[in-house]
ZANU-513964 format. One record per residue (C-alpha): x, y, z; residue number from 1; residue in three letters. Coordinates in pm, whole numbers, padded with zeros to 5 digits. Layout:
BEGIN
<node><x>X</x><y>Y</y><z>Z</z><num>NUM</num><residuo>Ala</residuo></node>
...
//
This chain:
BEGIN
<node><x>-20456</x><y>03289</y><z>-01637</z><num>1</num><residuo>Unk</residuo></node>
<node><x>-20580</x><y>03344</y><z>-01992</z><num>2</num><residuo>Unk</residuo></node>
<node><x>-20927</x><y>03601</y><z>-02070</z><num>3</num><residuo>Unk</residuo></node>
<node><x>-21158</x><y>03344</y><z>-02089</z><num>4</num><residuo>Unk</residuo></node>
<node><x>-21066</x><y>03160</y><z>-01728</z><num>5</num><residuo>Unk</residuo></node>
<node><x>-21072</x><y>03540</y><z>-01640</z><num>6</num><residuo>Unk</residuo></node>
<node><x>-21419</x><y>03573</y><z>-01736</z><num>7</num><residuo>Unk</residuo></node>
<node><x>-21521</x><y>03268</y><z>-01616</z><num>8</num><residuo>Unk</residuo></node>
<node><x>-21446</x><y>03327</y><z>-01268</z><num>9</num><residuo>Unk</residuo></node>
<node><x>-21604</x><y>03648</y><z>-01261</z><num>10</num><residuo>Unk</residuo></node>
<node><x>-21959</x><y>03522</y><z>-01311</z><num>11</num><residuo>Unk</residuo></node>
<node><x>-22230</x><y>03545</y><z>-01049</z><num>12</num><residuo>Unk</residuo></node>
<node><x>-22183</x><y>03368</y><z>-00697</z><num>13</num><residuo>Unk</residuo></node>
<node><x>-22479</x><y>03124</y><z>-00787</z><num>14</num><residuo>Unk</residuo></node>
<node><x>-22303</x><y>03012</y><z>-01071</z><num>15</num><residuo>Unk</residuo></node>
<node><x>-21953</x><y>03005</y><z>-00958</z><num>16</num><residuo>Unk</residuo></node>
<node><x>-21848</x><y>02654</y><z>-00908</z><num>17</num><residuo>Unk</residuo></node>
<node><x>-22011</x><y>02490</y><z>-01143</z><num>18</num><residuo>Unk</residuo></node>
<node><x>-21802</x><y>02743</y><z>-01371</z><num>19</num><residuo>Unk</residuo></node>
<node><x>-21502</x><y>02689</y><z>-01177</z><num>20</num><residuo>Unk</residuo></node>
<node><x>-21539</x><y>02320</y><z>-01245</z><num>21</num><residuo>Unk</residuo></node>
<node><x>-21602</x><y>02404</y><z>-01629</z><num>22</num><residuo>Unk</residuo></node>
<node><x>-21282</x><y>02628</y><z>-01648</z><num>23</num><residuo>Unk</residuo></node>
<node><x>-21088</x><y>02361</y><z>-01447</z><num>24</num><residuo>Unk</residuo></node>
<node><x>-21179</x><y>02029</y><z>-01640</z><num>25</num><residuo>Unk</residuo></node>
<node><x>-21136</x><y>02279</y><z>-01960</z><num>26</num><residuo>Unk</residuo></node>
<node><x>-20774</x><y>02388</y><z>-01793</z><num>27</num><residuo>Unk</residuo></node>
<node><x>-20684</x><y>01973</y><z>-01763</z><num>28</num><residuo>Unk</residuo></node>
<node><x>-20813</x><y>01938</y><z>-02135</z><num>29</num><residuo>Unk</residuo></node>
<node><x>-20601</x><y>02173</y><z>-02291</z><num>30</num><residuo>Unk</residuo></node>
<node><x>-20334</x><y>02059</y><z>-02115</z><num>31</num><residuo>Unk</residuo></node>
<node><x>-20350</x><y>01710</y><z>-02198</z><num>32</num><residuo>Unk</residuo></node>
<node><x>-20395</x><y>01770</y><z>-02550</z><num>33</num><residuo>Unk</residuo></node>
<node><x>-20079</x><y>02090</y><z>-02578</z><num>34</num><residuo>Unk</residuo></node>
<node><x>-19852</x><y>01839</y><z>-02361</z><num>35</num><residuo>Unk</residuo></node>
<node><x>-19841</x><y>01516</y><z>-02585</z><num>36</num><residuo>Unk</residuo></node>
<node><x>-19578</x><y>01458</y><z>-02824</z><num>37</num><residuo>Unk</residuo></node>
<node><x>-19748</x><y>01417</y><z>-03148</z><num>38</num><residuo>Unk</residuo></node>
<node><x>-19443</x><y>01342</y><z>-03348</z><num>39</num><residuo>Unk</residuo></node>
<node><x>-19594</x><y>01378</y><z>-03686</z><num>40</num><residuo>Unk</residuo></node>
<node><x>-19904</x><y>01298</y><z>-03905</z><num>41</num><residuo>Unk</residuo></node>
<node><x>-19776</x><y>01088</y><z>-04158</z><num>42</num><residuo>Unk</residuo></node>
<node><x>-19944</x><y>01094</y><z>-04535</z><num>43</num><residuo>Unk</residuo></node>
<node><x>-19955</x><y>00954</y><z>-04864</z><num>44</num><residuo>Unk</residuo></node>
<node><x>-19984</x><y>01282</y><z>-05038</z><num>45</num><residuo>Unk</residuo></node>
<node><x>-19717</x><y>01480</y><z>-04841</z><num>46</num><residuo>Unk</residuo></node>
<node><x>-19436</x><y>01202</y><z>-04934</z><num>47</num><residuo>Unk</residuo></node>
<node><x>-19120</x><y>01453</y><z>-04898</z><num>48</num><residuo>Unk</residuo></node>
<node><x>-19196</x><y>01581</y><z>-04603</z><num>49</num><residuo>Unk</residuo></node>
<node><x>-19303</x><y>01280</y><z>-04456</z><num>50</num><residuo>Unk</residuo></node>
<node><x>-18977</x><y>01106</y><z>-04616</z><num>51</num><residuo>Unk</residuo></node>
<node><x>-18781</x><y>01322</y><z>-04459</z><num>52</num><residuo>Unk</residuo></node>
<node><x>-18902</x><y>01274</y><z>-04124</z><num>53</num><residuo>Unk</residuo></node>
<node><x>-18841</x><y>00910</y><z>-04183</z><num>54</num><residuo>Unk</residuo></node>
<node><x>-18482</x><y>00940</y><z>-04244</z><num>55</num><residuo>Unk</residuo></node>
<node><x>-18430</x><y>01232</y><z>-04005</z><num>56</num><residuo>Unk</residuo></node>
<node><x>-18584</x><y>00967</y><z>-03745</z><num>57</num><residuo>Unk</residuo></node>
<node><x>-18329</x><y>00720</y><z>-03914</z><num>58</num><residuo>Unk</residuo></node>
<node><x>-18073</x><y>00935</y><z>-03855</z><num>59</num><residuo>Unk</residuo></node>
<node><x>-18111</x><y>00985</y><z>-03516</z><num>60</num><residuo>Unk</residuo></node>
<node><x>-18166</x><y>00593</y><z>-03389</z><num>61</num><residuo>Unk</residuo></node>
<node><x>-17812</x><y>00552</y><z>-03608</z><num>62</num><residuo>Unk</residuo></node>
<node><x>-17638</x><y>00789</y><z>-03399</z><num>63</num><residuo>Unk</residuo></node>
<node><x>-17778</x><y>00711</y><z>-03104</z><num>64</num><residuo>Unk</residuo></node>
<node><x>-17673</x><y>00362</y><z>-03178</z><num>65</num><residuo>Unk</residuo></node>
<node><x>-18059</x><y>00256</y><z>-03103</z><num>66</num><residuo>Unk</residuo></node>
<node><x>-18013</x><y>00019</y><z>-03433</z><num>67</num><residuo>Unk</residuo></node>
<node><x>-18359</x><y>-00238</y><z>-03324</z><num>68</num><residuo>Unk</residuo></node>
<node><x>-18529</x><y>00113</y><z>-03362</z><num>69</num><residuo>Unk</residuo></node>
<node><x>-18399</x><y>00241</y><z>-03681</z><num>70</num><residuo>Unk</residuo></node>
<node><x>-18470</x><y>-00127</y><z>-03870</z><num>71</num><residuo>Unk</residuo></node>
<node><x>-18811</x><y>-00089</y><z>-03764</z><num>72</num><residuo>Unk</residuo></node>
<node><x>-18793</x><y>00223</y><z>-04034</z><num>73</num><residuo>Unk</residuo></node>
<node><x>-18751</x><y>00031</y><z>-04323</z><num>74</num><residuo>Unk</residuo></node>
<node><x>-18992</x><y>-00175</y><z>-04522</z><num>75</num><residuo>Unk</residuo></node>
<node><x>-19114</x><y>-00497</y><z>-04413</z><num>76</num><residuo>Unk</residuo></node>
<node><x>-18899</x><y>-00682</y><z>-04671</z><num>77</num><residuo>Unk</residuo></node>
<node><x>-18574</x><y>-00505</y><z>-04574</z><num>78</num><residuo>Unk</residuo></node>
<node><x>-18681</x><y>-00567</y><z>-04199</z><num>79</num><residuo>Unk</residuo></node>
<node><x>-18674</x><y>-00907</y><z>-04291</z><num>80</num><residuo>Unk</residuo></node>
<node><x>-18284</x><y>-00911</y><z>-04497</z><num>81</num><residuo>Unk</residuo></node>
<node><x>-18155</x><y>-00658</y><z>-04210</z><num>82</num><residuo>Unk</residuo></node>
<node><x>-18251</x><y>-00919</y><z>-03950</z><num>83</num><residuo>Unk</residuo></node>
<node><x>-18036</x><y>-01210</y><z>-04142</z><num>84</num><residuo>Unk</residuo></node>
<node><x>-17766</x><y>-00929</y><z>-04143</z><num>85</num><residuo>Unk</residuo></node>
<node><x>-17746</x><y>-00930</y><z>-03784</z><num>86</num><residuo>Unk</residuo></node>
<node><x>-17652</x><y>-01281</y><z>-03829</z><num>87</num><residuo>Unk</residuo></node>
<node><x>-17314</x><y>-01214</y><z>-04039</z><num>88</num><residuo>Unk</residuo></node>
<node><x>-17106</x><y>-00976</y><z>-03786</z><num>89</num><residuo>Unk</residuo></node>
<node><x>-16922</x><y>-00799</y><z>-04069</z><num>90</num><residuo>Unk</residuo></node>
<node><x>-17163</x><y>-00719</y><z>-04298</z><num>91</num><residuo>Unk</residuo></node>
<node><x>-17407</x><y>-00612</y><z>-04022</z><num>92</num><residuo>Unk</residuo></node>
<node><x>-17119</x><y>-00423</y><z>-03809</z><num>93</num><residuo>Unk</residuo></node>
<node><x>-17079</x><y>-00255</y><z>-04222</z><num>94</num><residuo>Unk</residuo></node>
<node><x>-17482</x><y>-00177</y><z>-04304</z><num>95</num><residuo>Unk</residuo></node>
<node><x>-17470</x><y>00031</y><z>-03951</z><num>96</num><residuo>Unk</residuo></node>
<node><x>-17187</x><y>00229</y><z>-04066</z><num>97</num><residuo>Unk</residuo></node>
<node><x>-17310</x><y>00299</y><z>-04450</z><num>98</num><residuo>Unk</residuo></node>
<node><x>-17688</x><y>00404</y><z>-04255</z><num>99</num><residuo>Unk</residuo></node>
<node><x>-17502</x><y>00616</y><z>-03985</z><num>100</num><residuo>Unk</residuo></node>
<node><x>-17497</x><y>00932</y><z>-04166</z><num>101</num><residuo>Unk</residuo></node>
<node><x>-17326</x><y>01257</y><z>-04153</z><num>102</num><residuo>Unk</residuo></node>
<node><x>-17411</x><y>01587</y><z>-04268</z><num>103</num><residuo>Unk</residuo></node>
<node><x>-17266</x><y>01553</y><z>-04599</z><num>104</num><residuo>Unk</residuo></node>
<node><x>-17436</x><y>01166</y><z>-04698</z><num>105</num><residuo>Unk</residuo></node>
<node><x>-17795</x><y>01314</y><z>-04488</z><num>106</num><residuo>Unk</residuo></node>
<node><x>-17827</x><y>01615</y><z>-04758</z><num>107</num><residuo>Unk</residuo></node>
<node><x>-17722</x><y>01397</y><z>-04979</z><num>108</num><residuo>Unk</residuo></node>
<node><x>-17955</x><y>01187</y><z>-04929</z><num>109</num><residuo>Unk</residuo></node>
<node><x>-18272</x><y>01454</y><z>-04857</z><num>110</num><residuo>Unk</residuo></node>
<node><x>-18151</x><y>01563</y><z>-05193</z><num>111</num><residuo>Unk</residuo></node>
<node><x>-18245</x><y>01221</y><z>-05379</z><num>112</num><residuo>Unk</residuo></node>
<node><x>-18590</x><y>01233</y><z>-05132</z><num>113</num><residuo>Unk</residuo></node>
<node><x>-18662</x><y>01584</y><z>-05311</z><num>114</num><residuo>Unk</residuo></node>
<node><x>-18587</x><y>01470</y><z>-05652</z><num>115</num><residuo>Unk</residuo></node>
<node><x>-18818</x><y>01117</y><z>-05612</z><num>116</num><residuo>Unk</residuo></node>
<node><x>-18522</x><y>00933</y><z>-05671</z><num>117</num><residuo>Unk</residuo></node>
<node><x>-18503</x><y>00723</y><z>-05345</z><num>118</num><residuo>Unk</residuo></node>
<node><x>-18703</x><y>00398</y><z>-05252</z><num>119</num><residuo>Unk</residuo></node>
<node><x>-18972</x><y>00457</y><z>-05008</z><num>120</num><residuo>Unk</residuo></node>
<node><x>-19336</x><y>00280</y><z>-04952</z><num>121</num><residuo>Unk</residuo></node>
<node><x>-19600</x><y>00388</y><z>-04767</z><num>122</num><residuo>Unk</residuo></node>
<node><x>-19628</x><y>00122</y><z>-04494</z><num>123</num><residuo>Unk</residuo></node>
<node><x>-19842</x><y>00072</y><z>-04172</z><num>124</num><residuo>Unk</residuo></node>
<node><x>-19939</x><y>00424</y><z>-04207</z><num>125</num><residuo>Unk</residuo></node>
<node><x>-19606</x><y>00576</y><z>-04217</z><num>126</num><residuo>Unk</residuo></node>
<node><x>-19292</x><y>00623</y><z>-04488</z><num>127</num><residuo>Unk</residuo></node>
<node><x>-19057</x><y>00322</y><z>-04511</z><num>128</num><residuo>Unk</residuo></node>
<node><x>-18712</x><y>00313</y><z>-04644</z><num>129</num><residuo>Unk</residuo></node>
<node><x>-18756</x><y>00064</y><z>-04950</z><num>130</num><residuo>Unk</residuo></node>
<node><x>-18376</x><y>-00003</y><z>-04961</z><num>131</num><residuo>Unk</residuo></node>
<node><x>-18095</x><y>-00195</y><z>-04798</z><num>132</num><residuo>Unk</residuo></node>
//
């Protein structure tokens, strides 16, 4: 138990469960709030960082072959010409493998991210790829 519980509990008798209920339902708070999974707080002004997330999210859905999940990380527009991809089994069978990236293409492609040089929009709330 942390200090403050600590302290809590040791209050007078007359007091003592309405403080236990305090330091309980303050217990359940805290724990609520430390176990999500905030996954990150995308913004316009932080556009590396949060382009890199994008793409380390892309990354991941690639390799875990979760491909419905990775489109979903490109722009609107690109949603839209991936989708008519899927249609042509070739050239959708080739976008998967030029987007599943290894170490070498990934830094590669962080490096571009750091130097503005790659095609992102700010989308929904969140960083896009702006590219096919």
């Amino acid at each position: 138990m942390t200090r403050i519980t600590l302290y809590k509990l040791e209050i007078s008798t007359k007091f003592k469960m309405k403080n236990i209920l305090f330091v309980t339902l303050f217990m359940n708070v805290m724990s609520v709030c430390c176990a999500q999974n905030i996954d990150y707080v995308y913004s316009q002004q932080d556009s590396i960082a949060g382009q890199i997330h994008t793409v380390d999210r892309m990354k991941s859905y690639m390799e875990k072959k979760q491909y419905e999940e990775a489109i979903n990380l490109f722009s609107k527009v690109h949603q839209a010409e991936i989708k008519e991809l899927q249609k042509n089994t070739q050239a959708y069978t080739e976008w998967c493998n030029v987007w599943t990236m290894n170490s070498k293409s990934y830094v590669m492609y962080v490096d571009l991210i750091k130097k503005h040089k790659a095609h992102f929009v700010f989308e929904n709330g969140e960083w896009k790829i702006d590219e096919k």
